[in-house]
C-alpha positions as CSV (number, residue, x, y, z in Angstrom):
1,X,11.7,117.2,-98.1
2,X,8.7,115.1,-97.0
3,X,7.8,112.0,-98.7
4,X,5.0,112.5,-102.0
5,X,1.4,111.1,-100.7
6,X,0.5,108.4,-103.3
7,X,-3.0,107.6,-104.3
8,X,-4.7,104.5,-105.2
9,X,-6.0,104.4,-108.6
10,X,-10.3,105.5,-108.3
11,X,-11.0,101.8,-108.8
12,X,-9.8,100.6,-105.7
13,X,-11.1,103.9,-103.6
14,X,-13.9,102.5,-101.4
15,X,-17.4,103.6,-102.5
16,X,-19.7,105.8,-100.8
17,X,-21.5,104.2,-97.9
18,X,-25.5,104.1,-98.3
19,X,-27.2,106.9,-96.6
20,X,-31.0,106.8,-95.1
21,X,-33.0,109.5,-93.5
22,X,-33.6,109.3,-89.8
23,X,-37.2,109.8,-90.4
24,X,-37.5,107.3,-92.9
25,X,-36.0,104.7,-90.7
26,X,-37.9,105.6,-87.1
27,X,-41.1,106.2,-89.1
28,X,-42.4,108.8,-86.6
29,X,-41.1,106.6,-83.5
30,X,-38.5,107.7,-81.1
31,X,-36.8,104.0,-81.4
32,X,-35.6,100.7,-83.5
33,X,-34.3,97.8,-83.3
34,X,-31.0,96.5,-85.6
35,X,-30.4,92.7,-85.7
36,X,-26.9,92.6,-86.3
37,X,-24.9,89.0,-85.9
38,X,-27.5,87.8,-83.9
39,X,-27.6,90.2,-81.3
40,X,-30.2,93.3,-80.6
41,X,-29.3,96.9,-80.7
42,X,-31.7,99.8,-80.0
43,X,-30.9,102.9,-81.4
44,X,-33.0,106.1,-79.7
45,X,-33.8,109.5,-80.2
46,X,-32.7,111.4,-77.2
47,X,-34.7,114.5,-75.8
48,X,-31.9,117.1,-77.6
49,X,-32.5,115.1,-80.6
50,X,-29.4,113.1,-80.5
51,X,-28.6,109.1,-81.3
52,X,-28.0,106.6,-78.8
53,X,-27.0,103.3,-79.8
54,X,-27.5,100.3,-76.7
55,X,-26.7,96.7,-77.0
């Protein structure tokens, strides 16, 4: 018999991460630029619409 799953109680369950809108954050660009611990990243909007993130 396999083993019962056992759940952490709903206070402990992360929450949901925050969510943005790609248009709200490129504002009508094809690229930005996140600061994260010091360091730059660009994140791009390929030809076929897809995400590329460089360091």
């Amino acid at each position: 018999m396999p083993p019962t799953p056992t759940y952490e109680s709903t206070a402990t369950l992360p929450k949901t991460p925050p969510s943005y809108q790609s248009g709200d954050l490129f504002q009508g660009g094809k690229v930005i630029l996140i600061i994260h611990a010091g360091r730059e990243y660009w994140l791009r909007i390929t030809h076929s619409g897809k995400l590329i993130l460089t360091a």
